[in-house]
Backbone as a ProteinNet text record, in pm:
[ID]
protein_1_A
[PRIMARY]
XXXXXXXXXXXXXXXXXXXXXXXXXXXXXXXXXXXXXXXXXXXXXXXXXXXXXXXXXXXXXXXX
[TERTIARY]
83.7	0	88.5	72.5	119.6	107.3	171.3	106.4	204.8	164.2	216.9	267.7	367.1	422.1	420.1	375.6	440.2	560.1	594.4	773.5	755.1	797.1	808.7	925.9	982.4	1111	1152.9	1279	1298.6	1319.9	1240.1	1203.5	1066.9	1003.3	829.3	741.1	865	764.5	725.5	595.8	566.3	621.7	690.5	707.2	606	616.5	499.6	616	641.5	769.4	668.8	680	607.3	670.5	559.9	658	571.1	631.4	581.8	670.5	591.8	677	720.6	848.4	858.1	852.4	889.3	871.3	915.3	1010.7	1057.2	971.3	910.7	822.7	903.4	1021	1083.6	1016.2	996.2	950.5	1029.5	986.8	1071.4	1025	1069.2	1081.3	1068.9	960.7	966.2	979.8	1058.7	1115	1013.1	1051.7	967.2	919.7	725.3	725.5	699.9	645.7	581.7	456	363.2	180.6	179.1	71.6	33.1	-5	-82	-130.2	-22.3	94.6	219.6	254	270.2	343.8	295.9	143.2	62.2	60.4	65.5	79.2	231.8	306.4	474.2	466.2	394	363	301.4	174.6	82.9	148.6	247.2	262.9	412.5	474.1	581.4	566.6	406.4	367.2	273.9	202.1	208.9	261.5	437.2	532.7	560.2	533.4	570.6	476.2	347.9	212.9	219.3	292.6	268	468.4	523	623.4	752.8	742.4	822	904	870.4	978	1070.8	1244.7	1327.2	1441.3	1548	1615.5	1688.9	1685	1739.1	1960.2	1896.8	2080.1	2115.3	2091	2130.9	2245.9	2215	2303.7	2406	2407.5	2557.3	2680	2776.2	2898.5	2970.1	3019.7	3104	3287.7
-117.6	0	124.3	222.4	323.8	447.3	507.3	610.2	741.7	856.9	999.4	1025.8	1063.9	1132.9	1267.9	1371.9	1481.6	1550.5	1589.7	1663.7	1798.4	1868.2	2023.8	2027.3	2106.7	2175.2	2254.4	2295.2	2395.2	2530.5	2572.7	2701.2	2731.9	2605.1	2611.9	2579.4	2564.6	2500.8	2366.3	2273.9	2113	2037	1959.4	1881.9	1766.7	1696.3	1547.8	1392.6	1308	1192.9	1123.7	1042.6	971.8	793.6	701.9	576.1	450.2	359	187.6	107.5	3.5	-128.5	-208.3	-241.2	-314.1	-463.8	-510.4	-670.7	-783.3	-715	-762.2	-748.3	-672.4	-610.3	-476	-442.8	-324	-158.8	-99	43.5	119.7	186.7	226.7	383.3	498.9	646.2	688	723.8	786	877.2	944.5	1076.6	1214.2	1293.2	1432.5	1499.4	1591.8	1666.5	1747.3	1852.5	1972.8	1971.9	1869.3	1861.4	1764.2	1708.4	1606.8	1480.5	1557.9	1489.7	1448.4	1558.8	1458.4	1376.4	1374.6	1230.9	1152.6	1151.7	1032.8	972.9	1080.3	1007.1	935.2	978.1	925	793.9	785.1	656.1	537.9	608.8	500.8	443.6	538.8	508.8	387.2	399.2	298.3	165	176.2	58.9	0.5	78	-46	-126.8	-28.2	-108	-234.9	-247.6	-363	-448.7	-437.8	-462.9	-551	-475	-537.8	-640.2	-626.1	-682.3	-630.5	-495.4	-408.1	-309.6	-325.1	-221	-345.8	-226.3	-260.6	-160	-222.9	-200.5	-87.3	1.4	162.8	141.5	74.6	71.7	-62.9	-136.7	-231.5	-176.7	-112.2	-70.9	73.3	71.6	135.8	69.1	142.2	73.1	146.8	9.1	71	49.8
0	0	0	-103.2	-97.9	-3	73.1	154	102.7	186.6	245.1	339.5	331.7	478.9	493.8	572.7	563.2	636.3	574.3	612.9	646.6	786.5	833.2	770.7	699.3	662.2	796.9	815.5	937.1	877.2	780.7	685.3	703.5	740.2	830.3	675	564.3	419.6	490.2	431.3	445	244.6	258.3	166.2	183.9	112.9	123.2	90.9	151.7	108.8	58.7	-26.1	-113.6	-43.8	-13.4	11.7	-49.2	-6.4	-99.6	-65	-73	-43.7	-168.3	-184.9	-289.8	-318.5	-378.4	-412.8	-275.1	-185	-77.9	77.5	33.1	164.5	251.3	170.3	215	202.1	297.2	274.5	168.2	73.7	-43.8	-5.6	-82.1	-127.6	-264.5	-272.1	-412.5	-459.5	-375.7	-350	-266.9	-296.6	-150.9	-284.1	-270.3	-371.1	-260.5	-365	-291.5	-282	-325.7	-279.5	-249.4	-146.7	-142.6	-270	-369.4	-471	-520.2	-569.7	-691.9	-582.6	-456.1	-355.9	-404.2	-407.7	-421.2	-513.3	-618.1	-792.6	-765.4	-744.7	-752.7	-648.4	-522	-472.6	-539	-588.9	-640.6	-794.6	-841.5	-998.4	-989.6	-855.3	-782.9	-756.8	-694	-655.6	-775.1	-891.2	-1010.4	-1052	-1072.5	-1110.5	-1080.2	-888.3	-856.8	-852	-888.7	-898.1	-1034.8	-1150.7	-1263.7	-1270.4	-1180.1	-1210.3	-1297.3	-1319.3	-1397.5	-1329	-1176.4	-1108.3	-1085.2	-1130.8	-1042.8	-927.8	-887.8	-760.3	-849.3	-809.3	-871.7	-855	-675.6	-597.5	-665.5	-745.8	-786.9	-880.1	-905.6	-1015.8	-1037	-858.9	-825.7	-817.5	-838.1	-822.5	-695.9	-634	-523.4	-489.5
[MASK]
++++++++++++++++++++++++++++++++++++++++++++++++++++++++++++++++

């Protein structure tokens, strides 16, 4: 299930963190917007991915 978080900035702006669980059952980030709604779109459009089997691991494919 996709949710919202909201974020106080210490500027007193609110950002919104966008989150989801992925194929593992791990809490994921779909990065911070500035409305509630794009969080939600950027949550819910995360968790299709893994819904339809087409998301993958972003850190997979760092090098260290």
């Amino acid at each position: 299930m996709a949710y919202v978080v909201e974020r106080k900035r210490s500027d007193g702006s609110t950002r919104f963190l966008a989150c989801y669980r992925d194929p593992e059952g791990r809490i994921r980030s779909a990065g911070t917007h500035p409305t509630r709604r794009a969080a939600e779109r950027a949550a819910h459009r995360q968790e299709q991915k893994v819904l339809a089997g087409s998301w993958r691991d972003a850190s997979l494919g760092t090098v260290t």
